[in-house]
N, C-alpha and C positions, 0 to 999 in steps of 0.2 A: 504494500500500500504506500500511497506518496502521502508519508511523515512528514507534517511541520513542526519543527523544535519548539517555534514561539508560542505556535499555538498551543501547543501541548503543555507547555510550562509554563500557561496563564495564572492555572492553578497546583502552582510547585508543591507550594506549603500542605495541600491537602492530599498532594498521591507521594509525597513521604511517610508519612504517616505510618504506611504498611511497611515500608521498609523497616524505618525503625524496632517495627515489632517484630518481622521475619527475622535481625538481624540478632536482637533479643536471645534468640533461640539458638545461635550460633554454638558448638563445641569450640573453642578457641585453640587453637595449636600452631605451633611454629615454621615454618616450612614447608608449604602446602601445597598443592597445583589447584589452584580454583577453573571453575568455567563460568563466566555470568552470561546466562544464556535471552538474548532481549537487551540488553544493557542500553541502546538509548542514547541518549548523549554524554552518557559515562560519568558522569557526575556519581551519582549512586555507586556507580564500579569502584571509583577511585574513594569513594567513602569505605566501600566492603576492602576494599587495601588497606586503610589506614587501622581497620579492626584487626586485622590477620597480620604479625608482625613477620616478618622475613620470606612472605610466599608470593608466590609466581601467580599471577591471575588473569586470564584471557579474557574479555570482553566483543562477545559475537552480535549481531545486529545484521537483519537485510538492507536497513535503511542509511542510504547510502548521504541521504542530508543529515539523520541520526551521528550516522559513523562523522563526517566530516567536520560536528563539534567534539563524539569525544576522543579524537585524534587526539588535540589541543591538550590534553589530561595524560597521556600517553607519560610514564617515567619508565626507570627499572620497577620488574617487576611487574605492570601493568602496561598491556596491549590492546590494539582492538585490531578484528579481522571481522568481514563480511562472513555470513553462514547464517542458513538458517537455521533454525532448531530443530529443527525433524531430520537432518543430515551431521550434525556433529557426528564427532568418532574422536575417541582419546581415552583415555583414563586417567581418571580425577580423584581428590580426594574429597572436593566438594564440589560437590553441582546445583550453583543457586540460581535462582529464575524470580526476579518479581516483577509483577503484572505485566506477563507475557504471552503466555501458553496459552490464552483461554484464544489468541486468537492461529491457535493450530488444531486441526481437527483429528479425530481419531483418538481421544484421551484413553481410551482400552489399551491402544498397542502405545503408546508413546508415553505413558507413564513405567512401563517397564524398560522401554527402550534408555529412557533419562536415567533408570536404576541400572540398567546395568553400565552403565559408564565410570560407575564406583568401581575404584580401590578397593581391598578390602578395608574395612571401618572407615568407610568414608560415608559422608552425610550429601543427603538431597534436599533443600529447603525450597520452597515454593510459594509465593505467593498470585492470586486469581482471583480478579473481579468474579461474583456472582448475583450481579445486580440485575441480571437479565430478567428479570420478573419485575423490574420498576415500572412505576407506570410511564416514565419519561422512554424508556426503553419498549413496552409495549408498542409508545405513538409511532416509533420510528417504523417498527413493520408494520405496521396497522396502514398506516401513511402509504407506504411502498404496492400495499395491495389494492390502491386505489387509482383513477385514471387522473390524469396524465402516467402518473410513473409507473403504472404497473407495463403497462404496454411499453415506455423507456427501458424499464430495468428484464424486461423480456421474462415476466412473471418470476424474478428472483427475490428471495428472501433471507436474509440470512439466518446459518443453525447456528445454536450457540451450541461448541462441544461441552461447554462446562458440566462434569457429573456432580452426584452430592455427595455428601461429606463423607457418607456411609460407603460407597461403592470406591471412593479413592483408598477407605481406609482399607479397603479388601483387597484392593488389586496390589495394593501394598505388602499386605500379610502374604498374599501369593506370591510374592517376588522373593519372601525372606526376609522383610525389611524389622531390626529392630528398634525399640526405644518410638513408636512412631507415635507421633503429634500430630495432631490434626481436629481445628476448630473454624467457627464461622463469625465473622467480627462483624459490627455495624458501627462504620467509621461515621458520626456525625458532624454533617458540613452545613454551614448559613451559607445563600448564597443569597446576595443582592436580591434580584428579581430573577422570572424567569427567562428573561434575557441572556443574562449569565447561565444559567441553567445551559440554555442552549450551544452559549459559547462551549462549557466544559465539553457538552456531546458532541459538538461536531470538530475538534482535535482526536477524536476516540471511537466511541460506538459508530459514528454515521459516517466514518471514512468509507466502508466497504459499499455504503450508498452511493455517496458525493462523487468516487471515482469510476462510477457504472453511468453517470449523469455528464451533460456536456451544457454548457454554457446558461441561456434561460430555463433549461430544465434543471439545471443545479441550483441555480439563485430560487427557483421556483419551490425545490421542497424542501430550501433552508426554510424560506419565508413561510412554506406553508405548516412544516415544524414548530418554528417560532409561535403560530399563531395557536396552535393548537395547546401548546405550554404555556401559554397568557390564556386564554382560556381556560385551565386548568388548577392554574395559581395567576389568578389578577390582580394578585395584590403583593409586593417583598416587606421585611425578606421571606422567604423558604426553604423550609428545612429538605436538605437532599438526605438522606439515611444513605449510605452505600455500604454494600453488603461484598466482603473479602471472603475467600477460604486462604487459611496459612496451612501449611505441616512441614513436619520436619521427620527424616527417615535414615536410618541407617542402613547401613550395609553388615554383616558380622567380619570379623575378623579370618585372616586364612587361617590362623590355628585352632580352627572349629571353637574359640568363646566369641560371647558378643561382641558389639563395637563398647 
């Protein structure tokens, strides 16, 4: 998807938030091979280096405006390279991922696949929007299945892969994983008006729209988003609830004890 850094960083302060509590959960050790999988403008990456003292950490991203600020972050110890998530290969002793995955499909086979890229005793920390039940998120496909866009976007809709809390925890337990973490936060945000609202969505959920849409049909179902969100909440500020899944997962160790 064509990633804007600005836009996406309107609302810094509010999609840290999860980091800081993915990061919470961290085992902390010395010398480590990280992989930040989604890293983004690297900002966050270069924060997860400053926690991990003396380790080597990759920062991967498709987005190539992403990648080009967090080049700039780039020291010893901390890189970035183009990849996408479903294609990594390497062996890690941490594989961390926040608010990324949920936009790669197929969570069945690709939360094993992220496990097995462990070390042994190495950890997998995850963080994942699960706001897809919002009603802000309802209007966008609600929207898409209506005319003009439905006929633009050629009757698409997007799935969301995200599973629940219960079926990550199992694909997990099936993979071996010990020590596993895994809950559902509801990070609370004021925003302005629903104006704002809208801004945050269309850095985000309403990309996979925006970039199926070409010129007055773009401006058309920002505008006709917006309208539907002031109609909704006519009045600021409003409260956004947004709903995370975190966990954290081990690997066991090769000499048959846990991690």
């Amino acid at each position: 998807m064509d990633w804007n850094p600005d836009t996406y960083n309107l609302f810094q302060k509010e999609r840290f938030a999860p980091f800081k509590d993915l990061s919470r959960m961290i085992r902390v050790r010395k010398g480590l091979e990280v992989l930040d999988l989604g890293c983004g403008t690297g900002e966050l990456t270069a924060r997860l280096s400053d926690i991990l003292p003396d380790s080597r950490i990759l920062g991967v991203d498709v987005s190539l405006a992403m990648l080009d600020r967090a080049v700039s972050r780039a020291r010893d110890g901390l890189r970035f390279e183009k990849a996408a998530i479903e294609s990594v290969t390497g062996a890690w002793d941490m594989v961390f991922s926040n608010a990324a995955i949920h936009w790669v499909d197929g969570h069945e086979t690709l939360i094993p696949r992220l496990f097995s890229l462990l070390r042994p005793g190495g950890q997998l920390l995850v963080q994942l929007p699960s706001n897809h039940n919002h009603p802000s998120h309802l209007m966008i496909a609600a929207l898409a299945a209506t005319e003009p866009f439905r006929t633009a976007l050629h009757g698409w809709t997007r799935r969301v892969p995200v599973l629940s809390l219960e079926r990550y925890a199992e694909i997990l337990y099936a993979c071996g994983a010990r020590y596993l973490s895994i809950f559902e936060k509801v990070y609370p945000h004021e925003l302005r008006d629903a104006d704002a609202l809208a801004d945050w969505l269309s850095g985000t959920t309403m990309l996979p729209y925006l970039e199926r849409l070409d010129g007055d049909m773009k401006d058309g179902f920002l505008e006709a988003f917006r309208s539907e969100l002031r109609r909704y909440w006519p009045d600021g500020p409003i409260f956004f609830g947004f709903k995370r899944i975190l966990f954290s997962a081990f690997r066991a160790s090769s000499c048959g004890e846990e991690a």
